[in-house]
C-alpha positions as CSV (number, residue, x, y, z in Angstrom):
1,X,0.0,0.0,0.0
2,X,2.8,2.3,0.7
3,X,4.4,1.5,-2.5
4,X,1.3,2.3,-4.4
5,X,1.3,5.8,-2.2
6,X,4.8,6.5,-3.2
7,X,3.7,5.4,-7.0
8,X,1.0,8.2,-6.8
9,X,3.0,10.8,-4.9
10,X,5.7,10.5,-8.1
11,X,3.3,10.3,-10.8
12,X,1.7,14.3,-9.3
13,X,5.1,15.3,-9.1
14,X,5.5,14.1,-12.5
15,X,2.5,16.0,-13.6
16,X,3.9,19.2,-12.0
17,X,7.5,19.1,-13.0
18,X,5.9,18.6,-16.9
19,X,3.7,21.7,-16.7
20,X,6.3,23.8,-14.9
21,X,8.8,22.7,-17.8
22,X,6.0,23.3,-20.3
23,X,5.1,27.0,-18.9
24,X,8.8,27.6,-18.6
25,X,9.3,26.7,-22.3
26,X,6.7,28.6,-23.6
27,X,7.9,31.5,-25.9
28,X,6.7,35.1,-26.2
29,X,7.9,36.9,-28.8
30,X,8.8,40.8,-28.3
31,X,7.5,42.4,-31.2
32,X,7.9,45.9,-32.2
33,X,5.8,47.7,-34.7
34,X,6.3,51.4,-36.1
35,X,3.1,53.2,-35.5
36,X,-0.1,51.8,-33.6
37,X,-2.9,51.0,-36.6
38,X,0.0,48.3,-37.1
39,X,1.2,47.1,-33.7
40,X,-3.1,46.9,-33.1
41,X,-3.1,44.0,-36.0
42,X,0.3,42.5,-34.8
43,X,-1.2,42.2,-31.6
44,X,-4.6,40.9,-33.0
45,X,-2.4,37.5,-35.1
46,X,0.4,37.3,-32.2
47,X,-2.6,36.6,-29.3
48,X,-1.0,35.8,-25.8
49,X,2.8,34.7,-27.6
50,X,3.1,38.0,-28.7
51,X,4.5,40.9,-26.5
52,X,4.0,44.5,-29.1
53,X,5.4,48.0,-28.7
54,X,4.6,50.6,-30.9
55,X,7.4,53.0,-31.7
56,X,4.5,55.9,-32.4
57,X,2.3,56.4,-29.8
58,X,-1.3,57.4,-30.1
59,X,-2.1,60.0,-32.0
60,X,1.4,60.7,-32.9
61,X,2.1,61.3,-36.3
62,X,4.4,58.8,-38.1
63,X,5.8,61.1,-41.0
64,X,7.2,63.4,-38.4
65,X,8.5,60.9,-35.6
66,X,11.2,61.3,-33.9
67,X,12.7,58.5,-32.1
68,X,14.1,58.2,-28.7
69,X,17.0,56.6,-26.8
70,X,14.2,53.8,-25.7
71,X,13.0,53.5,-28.6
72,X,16.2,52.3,-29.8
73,X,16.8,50.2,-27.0
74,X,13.4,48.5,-27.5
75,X,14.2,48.2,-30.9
76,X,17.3,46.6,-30.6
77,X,15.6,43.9,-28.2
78,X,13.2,42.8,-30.7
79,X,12.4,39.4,-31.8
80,X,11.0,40.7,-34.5
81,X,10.0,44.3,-36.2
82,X,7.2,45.1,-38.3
83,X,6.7,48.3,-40.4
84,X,4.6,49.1,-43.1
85,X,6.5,49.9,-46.0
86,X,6.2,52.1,-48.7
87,X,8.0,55.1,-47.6
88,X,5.9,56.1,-44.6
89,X,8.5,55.4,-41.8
90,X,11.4,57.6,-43.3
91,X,13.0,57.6,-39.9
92,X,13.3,53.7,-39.4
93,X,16.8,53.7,-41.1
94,X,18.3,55.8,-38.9
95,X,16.8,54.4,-36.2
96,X,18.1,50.5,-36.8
97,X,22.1,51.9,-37.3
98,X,21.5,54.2,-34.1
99,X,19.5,51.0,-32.3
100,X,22.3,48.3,-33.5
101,X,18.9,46.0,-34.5
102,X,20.8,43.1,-36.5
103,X,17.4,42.2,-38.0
104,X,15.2,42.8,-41.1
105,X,12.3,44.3,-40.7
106,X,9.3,42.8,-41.6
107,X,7.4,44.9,-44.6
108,X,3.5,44.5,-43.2
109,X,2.3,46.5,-47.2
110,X,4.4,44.1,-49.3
111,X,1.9,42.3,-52.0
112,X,-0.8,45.4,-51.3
113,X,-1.9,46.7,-55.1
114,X,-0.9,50.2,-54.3
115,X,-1.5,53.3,-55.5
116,X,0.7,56.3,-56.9
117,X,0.0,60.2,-57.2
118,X,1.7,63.1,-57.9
119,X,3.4,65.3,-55.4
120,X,5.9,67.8,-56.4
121,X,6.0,66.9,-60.2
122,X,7.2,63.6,-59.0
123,X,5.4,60.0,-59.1
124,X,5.2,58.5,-55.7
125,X,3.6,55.5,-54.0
126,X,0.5,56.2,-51.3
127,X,1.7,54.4,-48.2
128,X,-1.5,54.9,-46.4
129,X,-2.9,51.4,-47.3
130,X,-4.6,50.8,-44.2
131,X,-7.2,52.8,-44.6
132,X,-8.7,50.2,-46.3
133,X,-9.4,46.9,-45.1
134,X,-8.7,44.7,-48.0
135,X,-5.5,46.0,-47.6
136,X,-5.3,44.9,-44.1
137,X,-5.8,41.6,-45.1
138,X,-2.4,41.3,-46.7
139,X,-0.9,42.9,-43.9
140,X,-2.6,39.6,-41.9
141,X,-1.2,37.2,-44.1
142,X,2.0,38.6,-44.1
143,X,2.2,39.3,-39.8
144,X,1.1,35.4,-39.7
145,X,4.2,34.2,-42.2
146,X,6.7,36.3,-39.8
147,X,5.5,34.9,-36.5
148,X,5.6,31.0,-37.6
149,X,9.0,31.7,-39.0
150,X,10.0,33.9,-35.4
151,X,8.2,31.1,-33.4
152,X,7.2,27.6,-34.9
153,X,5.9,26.0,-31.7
154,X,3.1,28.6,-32.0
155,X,2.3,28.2,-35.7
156,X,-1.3,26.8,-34.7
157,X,-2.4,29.5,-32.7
158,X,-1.1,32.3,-34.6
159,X,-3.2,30.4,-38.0
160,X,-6.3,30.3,-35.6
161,X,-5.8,34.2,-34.3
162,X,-5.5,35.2,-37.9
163,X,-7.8,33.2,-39.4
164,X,-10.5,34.8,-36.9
165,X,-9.8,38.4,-37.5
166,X,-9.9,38.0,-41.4
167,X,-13.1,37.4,-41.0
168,X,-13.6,40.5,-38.5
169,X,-11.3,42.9,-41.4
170,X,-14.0,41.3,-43.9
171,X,-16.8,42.6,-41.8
172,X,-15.4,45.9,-41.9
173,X,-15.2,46.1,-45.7
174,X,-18.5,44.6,-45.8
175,X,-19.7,47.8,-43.4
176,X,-18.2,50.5,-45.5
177,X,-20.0,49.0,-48.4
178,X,-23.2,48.8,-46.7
179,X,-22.8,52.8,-45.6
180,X,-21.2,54.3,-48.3
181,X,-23.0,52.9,-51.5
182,X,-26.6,54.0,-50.6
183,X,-25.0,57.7,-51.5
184,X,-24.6,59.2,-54.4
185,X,-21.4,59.3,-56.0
186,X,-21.3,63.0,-56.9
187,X,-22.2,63.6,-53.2
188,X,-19.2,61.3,-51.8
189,X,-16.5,64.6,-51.4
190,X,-14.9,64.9,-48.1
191,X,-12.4,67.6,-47.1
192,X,-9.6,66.7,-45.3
193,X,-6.0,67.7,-43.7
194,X,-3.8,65.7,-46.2
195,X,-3.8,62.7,-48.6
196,X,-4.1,59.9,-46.5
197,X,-7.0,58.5,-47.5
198,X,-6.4,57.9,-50.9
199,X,-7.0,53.8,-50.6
200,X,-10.7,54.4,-48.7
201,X,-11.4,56.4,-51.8
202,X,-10.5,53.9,-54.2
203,X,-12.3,51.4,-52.7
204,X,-15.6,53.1,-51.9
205,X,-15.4,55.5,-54.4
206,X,-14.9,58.5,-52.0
207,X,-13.6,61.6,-53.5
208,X,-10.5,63.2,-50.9
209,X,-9.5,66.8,-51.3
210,X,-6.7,68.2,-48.7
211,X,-4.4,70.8,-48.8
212,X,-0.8,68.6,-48.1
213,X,0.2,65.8,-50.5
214,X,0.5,62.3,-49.1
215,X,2.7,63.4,-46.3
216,X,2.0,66.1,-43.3
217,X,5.9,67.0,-43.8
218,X,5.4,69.2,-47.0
219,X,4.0,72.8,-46.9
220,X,1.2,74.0,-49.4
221,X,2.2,77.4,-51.7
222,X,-1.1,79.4,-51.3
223,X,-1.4,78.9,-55.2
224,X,-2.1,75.5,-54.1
225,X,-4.5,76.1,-51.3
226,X,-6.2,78.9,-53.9
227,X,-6.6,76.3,-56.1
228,X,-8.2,73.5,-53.7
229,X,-11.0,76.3,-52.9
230,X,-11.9,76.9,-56.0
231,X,-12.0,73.2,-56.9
232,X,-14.2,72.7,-53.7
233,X,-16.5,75.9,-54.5
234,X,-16.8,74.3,-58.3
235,X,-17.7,70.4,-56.7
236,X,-20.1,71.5,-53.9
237,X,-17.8,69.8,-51.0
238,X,-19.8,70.3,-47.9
239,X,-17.9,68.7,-45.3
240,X,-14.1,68.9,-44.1
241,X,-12.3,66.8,-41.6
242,X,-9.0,67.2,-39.3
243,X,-7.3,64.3,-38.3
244,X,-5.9,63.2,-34.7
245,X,-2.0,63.2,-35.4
246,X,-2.0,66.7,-37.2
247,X,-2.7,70.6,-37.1
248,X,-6.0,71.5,-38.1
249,X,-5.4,75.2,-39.0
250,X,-4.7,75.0,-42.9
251,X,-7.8,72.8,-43.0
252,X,-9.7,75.1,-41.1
253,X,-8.6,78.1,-43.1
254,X,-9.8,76.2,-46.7
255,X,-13.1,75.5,-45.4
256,X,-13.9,78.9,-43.8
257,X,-13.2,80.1,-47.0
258,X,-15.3,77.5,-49.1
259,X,-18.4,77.1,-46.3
260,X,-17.2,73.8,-45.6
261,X,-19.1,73.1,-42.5
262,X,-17.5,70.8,-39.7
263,X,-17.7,67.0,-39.6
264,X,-15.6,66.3,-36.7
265,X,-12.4,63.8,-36.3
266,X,-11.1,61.2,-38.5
267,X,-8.6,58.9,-37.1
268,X,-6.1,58.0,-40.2
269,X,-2.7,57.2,-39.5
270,X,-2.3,57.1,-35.7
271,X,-4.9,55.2,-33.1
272,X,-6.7,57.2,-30.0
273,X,-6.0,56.7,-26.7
274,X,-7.2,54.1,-24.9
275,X,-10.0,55.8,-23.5
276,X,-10.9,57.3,-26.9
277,X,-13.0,56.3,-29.6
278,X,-10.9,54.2,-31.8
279,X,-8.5,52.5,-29.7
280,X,-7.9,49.4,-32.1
281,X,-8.2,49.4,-35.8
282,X,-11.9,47.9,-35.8
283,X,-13.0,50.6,-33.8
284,X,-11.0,53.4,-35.9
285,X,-12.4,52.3,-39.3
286,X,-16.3,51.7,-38.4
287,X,-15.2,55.2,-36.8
288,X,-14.2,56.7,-39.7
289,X,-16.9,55.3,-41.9
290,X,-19.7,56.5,-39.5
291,X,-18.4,59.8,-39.6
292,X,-17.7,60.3,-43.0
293,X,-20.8,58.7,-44.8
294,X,-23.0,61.1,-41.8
295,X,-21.5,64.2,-43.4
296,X,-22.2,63.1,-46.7
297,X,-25.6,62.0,-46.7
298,X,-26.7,65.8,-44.9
């Protein structure tokens, strides 16, 4: 009997030592992405073996960041590092030599059918592909690749995790649609603080006028701001935005002089707070749509 005891005490200890060494081994990756709307879907795919820092806090402006020492020294302890590509993140550079990050970042926009405009008299690429969600969906597929490669073990999980929210980033497309098509195209004209929404507009057939070009770092000549109000007097735009990670004035300024009335807050580069209305992407893009297709169907 007290060998049987003895059996039973060893096989609980058994039990124990296998789960502590199982816990123990379990991996959680430290990510790092460059600006929230990203880190938000990293952390959506990576679950609970996925640790994310965003380099660009909320509502910060990722054209005009300016890193810090602890952003370097975060960067540098990364497992893995995501950005999205396409010229938005002119800083990162700097930041891996200054970091001493031995890795390659991982380029969330790569497969995305992007879009150019002109800026300047030259031909550049719109990195603002997030802002619409079938974009997203390449940004899923290619956040799951990089975490199976970064951690195997956790292949499953990070398959299921992504798996689920492709369906939720489907929804949202789905949304837009169902808000935005029931208007009129010749009403759909939005004023806003700069180019960034360029991809919503393809996709729901939304026109965009702003005063700045695709980033907030250039300046408009006031023969271009002269021209915008006369092209928003000629095309009855009733509605301007500002946006959460830039200066409102310029915008301001164009629609006082065009009787643009208000339409609030867009969130389009750069998540809220928290505490704010559009704390994860799913949040900021029904956000978005709500407030945009209100103004245009007054």
């Amino acid at each position: 009997m007290k060998h049987i005891r003895n059996l039973a005490y060893m096989g609980t200890a058994l039990i124990a030592l296998t789960a502590y060494a199982s816990a123990a081994s379990a991996k959680t990756l430290n990510a790092v992405a460059s600006f929230t709307v990203l880190a938000d879907v990293v952390h959506e795919v990576g679950g609970d073996h996925v640790k994310v820092k965003s380099l660009v806090g909320p509502d910060g402006d990722p054209h005009e960041f300016e890193p810090s020492p602890t952003d370097a020294r975060n960067l540098k302890a990364a497992d893995v590092v995501f950005v999205s590509g396409e010229g938005l993140e002119g800083w990162m550079d700097r930041l891996i030599t200054a970091s001493g990050y031995k890795g390659t970042p991982v380029v969330a926009s790569q497969g995305v059918n992007t879009r150019t405009m002109e800026e300047d008299g030259k031909t550049i690429t719109d990195p603002h592909v997030w802002n619409s969600p079938v974009n997203v969906l390449v940004w899923i597929d290619n956040i799951e690749k990089a975490l199976k490669a970064a951690d195997p073990e956790d292949a499953a999980s990070f398959k299921a995790n992504a798996d689920a929210y492709r369906k939720k980033v489907q929804a949202l497309d789905a949304y837009a649609h169902s808000k935005l098509d029931a208007i009129p195209e010749d009403r759909r004209k939005i004023l806003t603080s700069h180019d960034a929404f360029g991809y919503f507009g393809r996709e729901y057939k939304v026109t965009f006028l702003s005063p700045l070009g695709v980033s907030t770092e250039t300046e408009a000549s006031a023969a271009d701001v002269a021209k915008l109000i006369g092209q928003i007097k000629s095309e009855g735009v009733k509605a301007y935005f500002f946006e959460n990670s830039n200066d409102p004035k310029l915008v301001k300024q164009v629609a006082a002089a065009t009787g643009a009335t208000p339409g609030g807050e867009l969130y389009v580069e750069a998540l809220s707070k928290k505490s704010g209305p559009a704390s994860t992407y799913e949040k900021m893009f029904r956000y978005n749509v709500d407030k945009v297709s209100a103004a245009m169907a007054n």
